[in-house]
C-alpha positions as CSV (number, residue, x, y, z in Angstrom):
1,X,0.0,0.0,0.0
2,X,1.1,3.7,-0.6
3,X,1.8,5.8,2.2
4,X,-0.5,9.0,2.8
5,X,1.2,11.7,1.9
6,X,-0.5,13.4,5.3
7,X,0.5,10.3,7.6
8,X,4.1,12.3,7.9
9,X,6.0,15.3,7.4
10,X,9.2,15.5,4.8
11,X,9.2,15.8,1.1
12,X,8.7,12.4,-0.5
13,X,11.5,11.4,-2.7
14,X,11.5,12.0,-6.0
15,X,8.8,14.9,-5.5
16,X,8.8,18.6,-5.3
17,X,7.0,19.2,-2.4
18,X,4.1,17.0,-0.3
19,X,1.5,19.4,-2.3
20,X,2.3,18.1,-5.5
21,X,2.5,14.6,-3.8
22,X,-1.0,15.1,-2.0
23,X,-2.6,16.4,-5.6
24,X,-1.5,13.2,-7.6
25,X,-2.7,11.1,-4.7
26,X,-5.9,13.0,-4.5
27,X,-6.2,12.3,-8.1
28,X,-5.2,8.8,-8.4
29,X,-7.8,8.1,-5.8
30,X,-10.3,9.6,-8.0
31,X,-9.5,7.7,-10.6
32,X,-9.9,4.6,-8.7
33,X,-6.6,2.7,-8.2
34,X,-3.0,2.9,-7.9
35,X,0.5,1.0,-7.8
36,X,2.7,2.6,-5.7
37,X,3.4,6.2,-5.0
38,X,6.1,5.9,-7.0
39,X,4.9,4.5,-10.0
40,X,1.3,5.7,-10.3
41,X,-1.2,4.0,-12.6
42,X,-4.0,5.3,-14.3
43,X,-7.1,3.0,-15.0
44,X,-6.9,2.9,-18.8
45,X,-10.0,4.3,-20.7
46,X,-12.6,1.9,-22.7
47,X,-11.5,1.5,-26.5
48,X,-13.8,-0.1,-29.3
49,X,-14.6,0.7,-32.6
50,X,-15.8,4.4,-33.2
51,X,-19.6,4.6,-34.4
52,X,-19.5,6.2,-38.2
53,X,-22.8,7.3,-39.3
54,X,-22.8,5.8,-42.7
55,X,-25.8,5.9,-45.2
56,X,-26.4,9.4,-45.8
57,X,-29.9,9.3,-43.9
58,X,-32.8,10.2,-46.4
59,X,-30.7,10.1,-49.6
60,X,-33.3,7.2,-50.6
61,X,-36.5,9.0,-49.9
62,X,-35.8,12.2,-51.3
63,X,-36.4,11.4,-54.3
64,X,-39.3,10.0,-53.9
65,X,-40.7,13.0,-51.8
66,X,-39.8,15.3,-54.5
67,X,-41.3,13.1,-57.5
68,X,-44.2,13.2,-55.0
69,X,-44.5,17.0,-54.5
70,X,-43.5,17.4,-58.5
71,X,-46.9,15.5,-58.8
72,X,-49.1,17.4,-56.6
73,X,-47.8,20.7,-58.5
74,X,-49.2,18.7,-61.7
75,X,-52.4,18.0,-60.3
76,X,-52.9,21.5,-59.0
77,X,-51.7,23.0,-62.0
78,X,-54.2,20.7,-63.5
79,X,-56.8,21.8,-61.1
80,X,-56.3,25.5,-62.1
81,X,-56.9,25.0,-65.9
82,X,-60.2,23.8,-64.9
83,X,-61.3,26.3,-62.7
84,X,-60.0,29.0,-65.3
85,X,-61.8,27.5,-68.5
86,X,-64.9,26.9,-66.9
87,X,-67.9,28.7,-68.2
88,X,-68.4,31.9,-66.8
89,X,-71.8,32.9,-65.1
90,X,-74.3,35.3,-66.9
91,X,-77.0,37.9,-65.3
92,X,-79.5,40.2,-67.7
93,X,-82.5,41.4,-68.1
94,X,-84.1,37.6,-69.4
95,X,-82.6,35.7,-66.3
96,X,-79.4,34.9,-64.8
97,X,-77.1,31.8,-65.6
98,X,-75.0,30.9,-62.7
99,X,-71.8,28.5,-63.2
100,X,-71.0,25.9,-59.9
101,X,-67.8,25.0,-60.6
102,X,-67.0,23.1,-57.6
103,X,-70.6,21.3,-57.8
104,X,-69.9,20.7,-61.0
105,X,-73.9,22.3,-62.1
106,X,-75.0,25.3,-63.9
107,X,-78.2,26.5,-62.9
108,X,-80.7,28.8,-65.2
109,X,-83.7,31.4,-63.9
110,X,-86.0,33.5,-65.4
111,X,-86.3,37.1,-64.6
112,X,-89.7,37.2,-62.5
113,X,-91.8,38.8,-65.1
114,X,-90.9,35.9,-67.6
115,X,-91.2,33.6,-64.8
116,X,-94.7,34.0,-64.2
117,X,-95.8,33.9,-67.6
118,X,-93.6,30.6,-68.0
119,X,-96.1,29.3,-64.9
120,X,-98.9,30.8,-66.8
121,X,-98.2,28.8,-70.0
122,X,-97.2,25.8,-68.4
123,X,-100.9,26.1,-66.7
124,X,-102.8,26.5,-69.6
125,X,-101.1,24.0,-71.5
126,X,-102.2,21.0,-68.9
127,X,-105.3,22.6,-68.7
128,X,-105.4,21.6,-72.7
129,X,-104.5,18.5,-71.7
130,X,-106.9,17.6,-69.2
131,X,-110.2,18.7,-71.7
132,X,-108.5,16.6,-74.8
133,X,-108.2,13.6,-72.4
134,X,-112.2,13.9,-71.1
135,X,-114.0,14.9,-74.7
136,X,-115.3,11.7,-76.1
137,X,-115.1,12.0,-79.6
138,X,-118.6,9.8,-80.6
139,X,-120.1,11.7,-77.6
140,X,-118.9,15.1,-78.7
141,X,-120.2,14.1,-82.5
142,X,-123.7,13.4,-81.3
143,X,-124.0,16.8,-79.1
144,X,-122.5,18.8,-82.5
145,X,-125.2,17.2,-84.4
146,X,-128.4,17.5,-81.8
147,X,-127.4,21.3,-81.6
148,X,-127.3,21.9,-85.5
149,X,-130.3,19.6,-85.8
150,X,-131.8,21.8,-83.3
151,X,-131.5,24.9,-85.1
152,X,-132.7,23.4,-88.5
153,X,-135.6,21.5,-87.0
154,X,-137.8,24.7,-87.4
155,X,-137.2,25.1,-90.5
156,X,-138.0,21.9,-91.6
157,X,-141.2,21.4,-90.3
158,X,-141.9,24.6,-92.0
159,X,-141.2,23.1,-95.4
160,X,-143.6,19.7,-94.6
161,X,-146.0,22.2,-93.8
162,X,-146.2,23.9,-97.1
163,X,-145.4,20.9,-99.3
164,X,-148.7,19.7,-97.6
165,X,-150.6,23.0,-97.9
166,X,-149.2,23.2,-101.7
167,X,-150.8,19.3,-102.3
168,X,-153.5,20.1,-100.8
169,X,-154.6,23.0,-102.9
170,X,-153.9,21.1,-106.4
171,X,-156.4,18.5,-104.6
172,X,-153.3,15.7,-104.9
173,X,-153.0,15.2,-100.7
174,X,-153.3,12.0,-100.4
175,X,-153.1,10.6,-103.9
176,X,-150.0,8.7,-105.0
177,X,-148.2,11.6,-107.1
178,X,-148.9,13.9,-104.1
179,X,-147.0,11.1,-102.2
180,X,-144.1,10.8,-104.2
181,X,-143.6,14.9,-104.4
182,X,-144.3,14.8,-100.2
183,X,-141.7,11.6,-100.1
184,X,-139.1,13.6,-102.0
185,X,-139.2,16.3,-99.4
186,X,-138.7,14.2,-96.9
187,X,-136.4,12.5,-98.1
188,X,-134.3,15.6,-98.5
189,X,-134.7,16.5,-95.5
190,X,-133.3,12.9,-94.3
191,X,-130.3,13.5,-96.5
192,X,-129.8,16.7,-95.1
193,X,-130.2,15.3,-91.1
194,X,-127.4,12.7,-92.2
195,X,-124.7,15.1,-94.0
196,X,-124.9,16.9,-90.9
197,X,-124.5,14.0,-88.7
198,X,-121.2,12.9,-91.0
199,X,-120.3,16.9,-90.7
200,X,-120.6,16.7,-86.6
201,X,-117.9,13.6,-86.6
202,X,-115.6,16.0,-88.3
203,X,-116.0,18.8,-86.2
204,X,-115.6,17.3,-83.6
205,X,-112.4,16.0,-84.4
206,X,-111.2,19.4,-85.2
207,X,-112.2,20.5,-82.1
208,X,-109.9,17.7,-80.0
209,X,-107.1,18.8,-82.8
210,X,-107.9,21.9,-81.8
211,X,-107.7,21.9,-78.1
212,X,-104.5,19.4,-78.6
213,X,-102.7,21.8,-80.8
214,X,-103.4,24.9,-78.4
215,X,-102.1,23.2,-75.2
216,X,-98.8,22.1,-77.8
217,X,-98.4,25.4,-78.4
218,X,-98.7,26.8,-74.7
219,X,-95.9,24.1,-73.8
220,X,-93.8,25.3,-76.7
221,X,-93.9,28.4,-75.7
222,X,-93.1,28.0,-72.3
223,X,-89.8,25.3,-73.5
224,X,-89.1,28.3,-75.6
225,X,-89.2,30.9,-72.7
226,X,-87.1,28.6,-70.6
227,X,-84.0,28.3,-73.0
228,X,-84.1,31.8,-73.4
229,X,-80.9,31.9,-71.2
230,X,-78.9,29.0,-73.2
231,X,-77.7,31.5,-75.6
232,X,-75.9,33.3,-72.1
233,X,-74.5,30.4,-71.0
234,X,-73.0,29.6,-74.4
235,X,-71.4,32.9,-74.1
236,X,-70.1,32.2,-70.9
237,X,-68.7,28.6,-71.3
238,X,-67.2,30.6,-74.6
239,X,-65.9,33.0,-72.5
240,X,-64.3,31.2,-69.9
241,X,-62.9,28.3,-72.9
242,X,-61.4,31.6,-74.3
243,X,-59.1,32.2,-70.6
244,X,-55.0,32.5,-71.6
245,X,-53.6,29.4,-70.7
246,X,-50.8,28.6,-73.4
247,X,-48.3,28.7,-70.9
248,X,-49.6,25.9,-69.0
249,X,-46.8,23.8,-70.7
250,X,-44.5,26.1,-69.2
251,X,-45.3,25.9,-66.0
252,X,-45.6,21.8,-66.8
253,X,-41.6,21.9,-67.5
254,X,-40.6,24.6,-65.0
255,X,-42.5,22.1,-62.2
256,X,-40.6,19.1,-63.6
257,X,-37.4,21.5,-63.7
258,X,-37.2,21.8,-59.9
259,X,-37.7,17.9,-59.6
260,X,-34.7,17.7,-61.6
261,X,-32.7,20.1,-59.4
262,X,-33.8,19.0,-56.0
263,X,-32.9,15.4,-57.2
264,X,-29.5,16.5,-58.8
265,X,-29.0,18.3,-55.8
266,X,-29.6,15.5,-53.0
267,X,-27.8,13.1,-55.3
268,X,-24.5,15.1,-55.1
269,X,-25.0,15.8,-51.9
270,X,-25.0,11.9,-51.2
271,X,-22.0,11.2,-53.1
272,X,-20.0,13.9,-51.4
273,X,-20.9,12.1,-47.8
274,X,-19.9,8.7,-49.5
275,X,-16.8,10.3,-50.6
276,X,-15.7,11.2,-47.3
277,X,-16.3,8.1,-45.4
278,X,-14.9,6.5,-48.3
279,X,-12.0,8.1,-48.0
280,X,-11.7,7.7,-44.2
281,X,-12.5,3.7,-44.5
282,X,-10.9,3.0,-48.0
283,X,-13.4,2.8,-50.1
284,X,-13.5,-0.5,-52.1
285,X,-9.7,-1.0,-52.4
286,X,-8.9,-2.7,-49.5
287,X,-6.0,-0.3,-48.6
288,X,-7.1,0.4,-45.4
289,X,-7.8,4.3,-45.5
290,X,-7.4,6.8,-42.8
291,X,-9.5,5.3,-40.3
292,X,-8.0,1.7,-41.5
293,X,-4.6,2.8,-40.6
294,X,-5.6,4.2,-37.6
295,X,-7.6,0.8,-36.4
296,X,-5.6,-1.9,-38.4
C-alpha cells in the first residue's frame, strides 16, 4: 500500500514538495486505483470501434418525396386550368345563368316577369291537356249534331207544312203523285239530317285537334321561354374556354425543372458524404484508408 502523503512530514522522494504529492494522490484516488506512489497508474480508458454514421440518412427518400411534391404541383396545375376554363356565369334582363364550378352544375332562372308567364303557360297547357283527355269524340259528334239539328228543325217542319198545304190546294193530298212529291221532301230533309251527322264527326275531331294543338303550343312556348338563357350560357362557357392558358406547358416543364434540381442536388449531396467516409474507411480498395490505418 502507498503511504498518505498526510500520515508524515518531509518531502517524499523523488517529488517537489508534499502538495504536489498530495494532488497526484488525490487524483489517483479519484481515478480509482494505484501502484505505488512511485509508480502511479492510471485506469486505462474503454477502446472499441468508433460509431461512423454511414448511409447518408434520407438520400433514398428524397427522391421520392420530391417526384411526390412534382406530382401534386401537376395535379394543382391541372386543377387551375379547370377552374380558369370553366364557363363563366351570366346575369341580364331575361334571367341569370349561374356557373357551380365546384358542384360541377349550372343553374338557369327566369327574370320574374318571364317567370310568371312561364307558370302561366305551363298552366294552360295542362289545362289543354286535361279537356282533350275527357272529350269523347262519338259523344262530342252526337252533341254537335243535336245542336245543328236543333236549329234546322224549325225550318224543316216549315217546309212539310207547305209541301202539304201546296198538295192540298192542287187537290193531290193524299193521292199517290202527291205522295211521291211529299216523299221527295222528306227524303231531303233525311239527307240533309245525315250530312250533318257525318259533318258533326268531323267537327268534332277538329275540335280535340284543336284543343291538342293549343295546349302544344302553350308548352312550346313555355320550352321556348325557358331556353331563353342558353344562348348566355353559351357565351359564358365561350368565354371562360377563351381564358389564356398557353403557358400551361410552361409551367408543366418549369415544375418538372425543380424535380430535376432538387434530385441532382440531394444526389450530389450523397455522393460527397460517401466520398468522405470512403476516404476515411478505404473505399473498395482494401488499402485500409485513414481510419484503417488508424484501427488496423
Amino acid at each position: 500500500m502507498a503511504r498518505n502523503p498526510n500520515s508524515g512530514t518531509g518531502t517524499p522522494a523523488g517529488w517537489k514538495s508534499a502538495a504536489d504529492y498530495g494532488k497526484a494522490y488525490a487524483a489517483q484516488r479519484r481515478a480509482g486505483g494505484y501502484r505505488s506512489l512511485d509508480a502511479p497508474v492510471y485506469p486505462k480508458k474503454k477502446t472499441g470501434m468508433m460509431q461512423i454514421p454511414l448511409g447518408g440518412g434520407r438520400r433514398g427518400g428524397d427522391n421520392v418525396g420530391f417526384a411526390w411534391d412534382d406530382y401534386n404541383r401537376q395535379m394543382a396545375l391541372m386543377d387551375k386550368i379547370g377552374e380558369m376554363s370553366a364557363g363563366y356565369s351570366t346575369y341580364g334582363t331575361l334571367g341569370d345563368t349561374v356557373v357551380d364550378y365546384e358542384g360541377k352544375k349550372v343553374t338557369q332562372t327566369l327574370s320574374p316577369e318571364l317567370q310568371a308567364q312561364y307558370d302561366a303557360l305551363l298552366g294552360r297547357s295542362a289545362l289543354s291537356q286535361s279537356k282533350v283527355s275527357d272529350l269523347d269524340p262519338i259523344a262530342l259528334q252526337q252533341y254537335i249534331y243535336d245542336q245543328n239539328l236543333a236549329l234546322k228543325q224549325p225550318a224543316q217542319e216549315d217546309l212539310r207544312t207547305q209541301t202539304m198545304e201546296s198538295l192540298a190546294a192542287k187537290g193531290m193530298l193524299g193521292s199517290t203523285g202527291g205522295a211521291g212529291l211529299y216523299g221527295q221532301v222528306e227524303e231531303s230533309i233525311q239527307r240533309s239530317n245525315a250530312q250533318d251527322f257525318a259533318d258533326a264527326m268531323m267537327q268534332g275531331q277538329s275540335l280535340v285537334d284543336m284543343e291538342r294543338a293549343r295546349g302544344q303550343q302553350d308548352l312550346s312556348t313555355a320550352m321556348a321561354m325557358g331556353g331563353a338563357q342558353v344562348p348566355f350560357m353559351e357565351s359564358g362557357r365561350l368565354y371562360g374556354q377563351g381564358t389564356h392558358t398557353k403557358n400551361v406547358e410552361g409551367v408543366s416543364a418549369a415544375s418538372r425543372n425543380i424535380f430535376g434540381q432538387q434530385a441532382a442536388q440531394s444526389m450530389g449531396r450523397a455522393k460527397q458524404k460517401q466520398g468522405i467516409w470512403d476516404m476515411l474507411l478505404g473505399g473498395g480498395g482494401g488499402g485500409g484508408g485513414f481510419l484503417g490505418g488508424l484501427f488496423g
